[in-house]
One Martini backbone bead per residue (centre of mass of N, CA, C, O) as a GRO file, in nm:
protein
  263
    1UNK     BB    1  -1.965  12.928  -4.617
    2UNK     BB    2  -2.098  12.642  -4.526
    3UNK     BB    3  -2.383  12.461  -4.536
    4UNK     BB    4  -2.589  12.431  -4.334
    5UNK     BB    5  -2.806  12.273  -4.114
    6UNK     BB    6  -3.112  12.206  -4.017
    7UNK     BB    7  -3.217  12.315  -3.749
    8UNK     BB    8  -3.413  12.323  -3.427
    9UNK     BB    9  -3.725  12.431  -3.459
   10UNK     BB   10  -3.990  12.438  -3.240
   11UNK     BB   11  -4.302  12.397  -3.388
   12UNK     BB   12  -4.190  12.520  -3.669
   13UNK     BB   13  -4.060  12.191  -3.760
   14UNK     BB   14  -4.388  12.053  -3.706
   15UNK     BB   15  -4.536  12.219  -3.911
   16UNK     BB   16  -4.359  12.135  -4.176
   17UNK     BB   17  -4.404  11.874  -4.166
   18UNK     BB   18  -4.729  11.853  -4.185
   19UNK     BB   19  -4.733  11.992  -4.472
   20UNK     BB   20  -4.546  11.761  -4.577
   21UNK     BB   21  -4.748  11.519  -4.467
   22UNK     BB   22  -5.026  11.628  -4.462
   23UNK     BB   23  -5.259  11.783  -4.556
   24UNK     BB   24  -5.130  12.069  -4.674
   25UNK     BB   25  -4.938  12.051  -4.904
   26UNK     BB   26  -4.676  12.247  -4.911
   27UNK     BB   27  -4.442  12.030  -5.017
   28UNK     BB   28  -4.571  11.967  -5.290
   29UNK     BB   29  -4.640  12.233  -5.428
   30UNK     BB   30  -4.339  12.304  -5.423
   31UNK     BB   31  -4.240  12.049  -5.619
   32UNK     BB   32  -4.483  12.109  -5.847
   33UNK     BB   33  -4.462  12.370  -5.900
   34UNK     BB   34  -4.548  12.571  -6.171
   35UNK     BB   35  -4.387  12.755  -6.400
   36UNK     BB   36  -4.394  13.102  -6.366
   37UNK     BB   37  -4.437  13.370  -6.590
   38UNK     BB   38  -4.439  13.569  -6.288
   39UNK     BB   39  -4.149  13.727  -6.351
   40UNK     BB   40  -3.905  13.925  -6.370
   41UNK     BB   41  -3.781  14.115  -6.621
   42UNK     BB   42  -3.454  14.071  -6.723
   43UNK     BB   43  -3.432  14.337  -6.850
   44UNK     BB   44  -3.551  14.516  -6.559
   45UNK     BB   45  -3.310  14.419  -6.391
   46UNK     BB   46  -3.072  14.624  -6.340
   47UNK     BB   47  -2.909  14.876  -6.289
   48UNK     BB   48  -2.946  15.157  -6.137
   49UNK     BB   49  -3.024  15.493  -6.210
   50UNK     BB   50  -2.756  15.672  -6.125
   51UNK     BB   51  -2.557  15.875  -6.021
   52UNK     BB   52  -2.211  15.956  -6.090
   53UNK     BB   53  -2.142  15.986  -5.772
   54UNK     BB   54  -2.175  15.720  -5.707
   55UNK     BB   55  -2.123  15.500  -5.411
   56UNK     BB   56  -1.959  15.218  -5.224
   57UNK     BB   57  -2.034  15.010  -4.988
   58UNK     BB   58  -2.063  14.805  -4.732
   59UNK     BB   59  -2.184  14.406  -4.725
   60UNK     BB   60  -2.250  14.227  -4.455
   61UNK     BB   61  -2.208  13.920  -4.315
   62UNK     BB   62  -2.197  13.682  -4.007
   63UNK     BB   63  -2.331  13.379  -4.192
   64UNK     BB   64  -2.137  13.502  -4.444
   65UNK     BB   65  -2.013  13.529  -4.740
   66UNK     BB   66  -1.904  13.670  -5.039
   67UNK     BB   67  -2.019  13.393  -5.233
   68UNK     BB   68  -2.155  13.177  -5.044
   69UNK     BB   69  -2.331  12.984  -4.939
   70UNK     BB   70  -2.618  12.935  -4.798
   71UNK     BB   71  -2.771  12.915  -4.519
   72UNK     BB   72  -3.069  12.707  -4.435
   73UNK     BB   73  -3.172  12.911  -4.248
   74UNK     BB   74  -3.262  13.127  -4.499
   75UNK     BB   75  -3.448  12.850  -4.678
   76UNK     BB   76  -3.730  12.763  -4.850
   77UNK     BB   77  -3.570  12.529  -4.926
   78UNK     BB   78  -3.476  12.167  -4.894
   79UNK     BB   79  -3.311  11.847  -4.942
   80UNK     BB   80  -3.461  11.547  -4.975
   81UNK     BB   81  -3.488  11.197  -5.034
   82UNK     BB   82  -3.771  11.158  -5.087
   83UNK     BB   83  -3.913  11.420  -5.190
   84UNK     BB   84  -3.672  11.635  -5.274
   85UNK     BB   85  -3.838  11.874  -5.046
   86UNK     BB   86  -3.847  12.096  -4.824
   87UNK     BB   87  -3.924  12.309  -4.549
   88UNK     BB   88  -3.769  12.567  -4.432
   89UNK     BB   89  -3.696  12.853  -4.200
   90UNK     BB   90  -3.710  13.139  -4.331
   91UNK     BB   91  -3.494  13.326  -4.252
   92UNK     BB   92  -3.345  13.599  -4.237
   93UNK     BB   93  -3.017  13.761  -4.329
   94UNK     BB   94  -2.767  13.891  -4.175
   95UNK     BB   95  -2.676  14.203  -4.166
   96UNK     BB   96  -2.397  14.487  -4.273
   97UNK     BB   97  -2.300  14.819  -4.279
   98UNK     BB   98  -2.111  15.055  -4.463
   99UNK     BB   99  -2.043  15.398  -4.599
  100UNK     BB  100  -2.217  15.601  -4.553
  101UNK     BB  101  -2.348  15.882  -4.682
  102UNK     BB  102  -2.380  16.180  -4.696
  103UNK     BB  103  -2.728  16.211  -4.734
  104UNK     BB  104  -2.887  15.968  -4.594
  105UNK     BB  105  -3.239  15.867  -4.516
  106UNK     BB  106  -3.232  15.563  -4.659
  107UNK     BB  107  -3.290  15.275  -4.730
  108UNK     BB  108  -3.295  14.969  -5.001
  109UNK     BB  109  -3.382  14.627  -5.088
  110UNK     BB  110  -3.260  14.352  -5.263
  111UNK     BB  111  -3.343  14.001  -5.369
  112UNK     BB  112  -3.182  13.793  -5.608
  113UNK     BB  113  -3.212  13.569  -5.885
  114UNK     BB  114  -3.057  13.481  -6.168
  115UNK     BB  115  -3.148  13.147  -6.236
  116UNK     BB  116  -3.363  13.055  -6.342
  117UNK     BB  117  -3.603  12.944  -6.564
  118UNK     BB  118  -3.696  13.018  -6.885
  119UNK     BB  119  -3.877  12.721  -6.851
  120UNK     BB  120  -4.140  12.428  -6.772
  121UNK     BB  121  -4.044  12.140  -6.886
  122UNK     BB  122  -3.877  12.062  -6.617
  123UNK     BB  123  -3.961  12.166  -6.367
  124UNK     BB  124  -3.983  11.939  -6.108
  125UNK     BB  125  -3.967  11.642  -6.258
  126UNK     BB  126  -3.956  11.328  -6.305
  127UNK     BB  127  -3.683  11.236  -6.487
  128UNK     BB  128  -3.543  11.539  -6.465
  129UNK     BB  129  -3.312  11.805  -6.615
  130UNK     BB  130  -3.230  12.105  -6.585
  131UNK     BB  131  -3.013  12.263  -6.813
  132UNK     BB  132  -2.759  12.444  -6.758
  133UNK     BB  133  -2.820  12.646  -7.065
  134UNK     BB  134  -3.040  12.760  -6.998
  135UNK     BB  135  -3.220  13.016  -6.986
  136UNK     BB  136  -3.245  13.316  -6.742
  137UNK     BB  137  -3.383  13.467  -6.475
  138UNK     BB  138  -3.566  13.683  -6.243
  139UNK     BB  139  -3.585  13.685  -5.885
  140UNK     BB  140  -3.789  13.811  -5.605
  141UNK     BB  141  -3.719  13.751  -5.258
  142UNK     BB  142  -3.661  14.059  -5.200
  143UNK     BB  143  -3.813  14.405  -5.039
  144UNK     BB  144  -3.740  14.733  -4.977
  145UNK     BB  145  -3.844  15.060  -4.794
  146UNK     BB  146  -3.770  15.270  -4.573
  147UNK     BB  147  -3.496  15.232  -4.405
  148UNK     BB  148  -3.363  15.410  -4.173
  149UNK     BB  149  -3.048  15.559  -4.158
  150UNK     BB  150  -2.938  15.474  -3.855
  151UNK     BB  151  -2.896  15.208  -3.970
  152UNK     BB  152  -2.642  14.857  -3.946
  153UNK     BB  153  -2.867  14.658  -3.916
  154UNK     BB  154  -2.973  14.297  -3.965
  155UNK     BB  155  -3.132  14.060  -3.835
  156UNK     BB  156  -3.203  13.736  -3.771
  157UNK     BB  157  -3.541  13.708  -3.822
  158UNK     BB  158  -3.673  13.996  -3.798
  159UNK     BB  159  -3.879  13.941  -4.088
  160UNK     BB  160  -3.831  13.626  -4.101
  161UNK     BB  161  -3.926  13.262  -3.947
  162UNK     BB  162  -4.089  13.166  -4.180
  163UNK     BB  163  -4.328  12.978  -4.354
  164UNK     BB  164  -4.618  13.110  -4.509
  165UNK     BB  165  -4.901  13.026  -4.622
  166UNK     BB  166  -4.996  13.275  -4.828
  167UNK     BB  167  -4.828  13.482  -4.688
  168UNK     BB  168  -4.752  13.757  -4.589
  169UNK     BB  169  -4.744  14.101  -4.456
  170UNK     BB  170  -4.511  14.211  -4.389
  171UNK     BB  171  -4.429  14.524  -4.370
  172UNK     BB  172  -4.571  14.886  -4.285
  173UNK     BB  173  -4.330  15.086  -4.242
  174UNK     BB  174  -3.987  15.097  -4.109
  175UNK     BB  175  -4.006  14.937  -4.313
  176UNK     BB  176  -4.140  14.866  -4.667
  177UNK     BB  177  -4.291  14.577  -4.806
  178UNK     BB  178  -4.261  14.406  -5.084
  179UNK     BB  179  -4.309  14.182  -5.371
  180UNK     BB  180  -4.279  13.875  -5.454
  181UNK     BB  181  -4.200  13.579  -5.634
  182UNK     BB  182  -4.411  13.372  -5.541
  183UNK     BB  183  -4.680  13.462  -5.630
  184UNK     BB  184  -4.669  13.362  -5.943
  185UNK     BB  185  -4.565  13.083  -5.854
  186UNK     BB  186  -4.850  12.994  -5.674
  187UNK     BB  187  -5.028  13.058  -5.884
  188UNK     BB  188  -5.311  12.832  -5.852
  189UNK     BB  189  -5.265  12.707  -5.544
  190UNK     BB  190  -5.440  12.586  -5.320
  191UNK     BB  191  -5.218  12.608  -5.094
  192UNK     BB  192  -5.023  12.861  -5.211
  193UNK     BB  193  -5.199  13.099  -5.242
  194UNK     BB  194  -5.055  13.454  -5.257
  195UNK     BB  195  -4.942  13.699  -5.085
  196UNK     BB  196  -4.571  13.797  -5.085
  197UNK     BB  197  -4.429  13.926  -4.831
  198UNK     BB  198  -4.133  13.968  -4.816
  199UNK     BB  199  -3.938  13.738  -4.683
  200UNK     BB  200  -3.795  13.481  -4.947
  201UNK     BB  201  -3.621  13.233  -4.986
  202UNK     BB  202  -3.477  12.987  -5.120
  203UNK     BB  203  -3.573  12.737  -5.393
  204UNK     BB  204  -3.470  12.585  -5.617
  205UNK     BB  205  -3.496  12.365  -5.851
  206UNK     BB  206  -3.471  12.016  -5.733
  207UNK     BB  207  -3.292  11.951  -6.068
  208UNK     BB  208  -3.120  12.150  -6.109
  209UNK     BB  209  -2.789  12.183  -6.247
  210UNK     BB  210  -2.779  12.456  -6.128
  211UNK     BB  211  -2.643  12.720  -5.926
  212UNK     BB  212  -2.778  12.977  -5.749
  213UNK     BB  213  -2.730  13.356  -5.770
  214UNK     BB  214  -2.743  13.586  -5.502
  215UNK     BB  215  -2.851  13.943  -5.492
  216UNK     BB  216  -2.770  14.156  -5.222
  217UNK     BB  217  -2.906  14.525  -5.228
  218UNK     BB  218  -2.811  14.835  -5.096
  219UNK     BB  219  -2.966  15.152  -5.075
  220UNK     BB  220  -2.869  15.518  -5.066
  221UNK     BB  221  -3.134  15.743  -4.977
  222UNK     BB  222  -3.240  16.120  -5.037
  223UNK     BB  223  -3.485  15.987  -4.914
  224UNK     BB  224  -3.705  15.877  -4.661
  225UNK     BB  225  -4.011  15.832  -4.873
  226UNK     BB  226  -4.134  15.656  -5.106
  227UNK     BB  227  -4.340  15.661  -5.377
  228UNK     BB  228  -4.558  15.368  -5.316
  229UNK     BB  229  -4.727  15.103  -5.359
  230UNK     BB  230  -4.849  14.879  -5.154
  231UNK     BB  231  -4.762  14.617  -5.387
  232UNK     BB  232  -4.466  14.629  -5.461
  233UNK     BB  233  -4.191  14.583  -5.632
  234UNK     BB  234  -3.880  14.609  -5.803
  235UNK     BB  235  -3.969  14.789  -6.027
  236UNK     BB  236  -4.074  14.991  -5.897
  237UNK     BB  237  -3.860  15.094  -5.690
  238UNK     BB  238  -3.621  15.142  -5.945
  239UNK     BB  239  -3.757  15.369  -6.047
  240UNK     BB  240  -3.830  15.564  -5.802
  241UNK     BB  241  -3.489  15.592  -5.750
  242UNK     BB  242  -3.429  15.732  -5.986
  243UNK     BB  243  -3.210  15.963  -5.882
  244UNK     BB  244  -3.134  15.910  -5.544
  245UNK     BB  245  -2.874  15.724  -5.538
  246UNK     BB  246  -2.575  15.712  -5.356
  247UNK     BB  247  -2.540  15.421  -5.251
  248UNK     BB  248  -2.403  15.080  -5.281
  249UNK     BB  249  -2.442  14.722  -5.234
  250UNK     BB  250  -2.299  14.361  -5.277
  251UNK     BB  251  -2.421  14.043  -5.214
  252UNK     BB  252  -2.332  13.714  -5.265
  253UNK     BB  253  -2.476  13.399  -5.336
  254UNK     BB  254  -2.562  13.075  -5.320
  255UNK     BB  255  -2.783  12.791  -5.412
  256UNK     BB  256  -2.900  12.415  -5.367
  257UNK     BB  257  -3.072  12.105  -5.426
  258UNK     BB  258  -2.929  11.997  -5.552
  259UNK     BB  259  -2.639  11.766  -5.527
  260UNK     BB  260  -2.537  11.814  -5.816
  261UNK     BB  261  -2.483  12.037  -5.867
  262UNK     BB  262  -2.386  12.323  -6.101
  263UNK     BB  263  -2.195  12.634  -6.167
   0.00000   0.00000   0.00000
């Protein structure tokens, strides 16, 4: 499905557009924010170690298809012809599942971008573009653990509606959300420092000459649940199931702030 146009969402594309025009300079931060080697380790975020009997469930959108841009409803940044850049609706993307084996008590996700650019020397800068070839790394947009297992469906913008300067609280019960990578993205950052719980869309630097490849994954765990810190990551996340994971699914897309991007 190709990336829709970014709805009219009153009262809160009044309030994105302040931020981005007027005191809060929350889409300058975005356009201009350094990047942050505190993202991801990609060598630690391969596969989960799981048993060998794991099954695969399906996991698809009513929103998209498997490997399709990400429609911009759903992305914290899109592309401005003379910013470079405004702030997205930041809607999470309506998810749906089946296939889900017996024995699983609860559910939980990932979504990476696998794309990152992995050095700032280039990112978001003036008369650069990102170069194709640079080596990448992982970036962590959402992360949840233990939502009930007899869950079949996440709606659009159930967790998250909208762009929130300095993070969200996340979800704090069934699921219970963790900490994502915009949190190191903006450290540092006078008007978006701040921890960010649960669901934060794309973003990529809007130089990038790459298209970035997102993968949604979800995964059915054989404990009701995990137990994990307050703001735990994707890596704690991911230890902490090794050996519980019955099955998974993994939902793929695109998105691009450059309009020349490719690859």
């Amino acid at each position: 499905m190709p990336s829709s146009s970014v709805p009219a969402v009153p009262g809160f594309w009044v309030q994105t557009q302040m931020f981005a025009l007027g005191s809060g300079q929350a889409a300058e931060s975005l356009a201009v924010a350094p990047f942050s080697a505190k993202v991801a380790d990609p060598g630690r975020l391969g596969a989960v170690d799981s048993p060998p009997e794991v099954t695969q469930m399906r996991l698809t959108s009513p929103a998209f298809d498997d490997g399709d841009t990400i429609p911009t409803e759903f992305v914290f940044g899109v592309h401005d012809p003379d910013e470079h850049v405004a702030l997205g609706p930041n809607r999470n993307p309506p998810l749906e599942w089946d296939d889900v084996p017996e024995g699983a008590h609860s559910f939980a996700l990932s979504m990476i971008d696998h794309d990152v650019p992995s050095k700032p020397d280039d990112v978001n800068q003036e008369g650069r573009e990102v170069p194709e070839d640079l080596p990448r790394v992982d970036f962590t947009h959402w992360v949840f653990v233990d939502l009930p297992a007899h869950r079949r469906s996440i709606a659009a913008g159930e967790f998250s509606e909208r762009v929130v300067p300095r993070g969200k609280k996340g979800s704090r019960g069934r699921p219970t959300e963790g900490v994502n990578d915009y949190t190191g993205w903006f450290a540092g950052d006078p008007v978006m420092e701040g921890t960010y719980r649960g669901y934060d869309g794309p973003c990529p630097p809007w130089n990038d000459s790459l298209v970035h490849h997102y993968d949604i994954t979800l995964y059915a765990v054989d404990v009701e649940s995990l137990e994990l810190p307050d703001d735990f990551t994707v890596i704690d996340m991911r230890a902490d199931m090794e050996g519980h994971v019955l099955a998974e699914a993994t939902l793929g897309a695109t998105y691009a702030i450059n309009p020349s991007a490719g690859g």
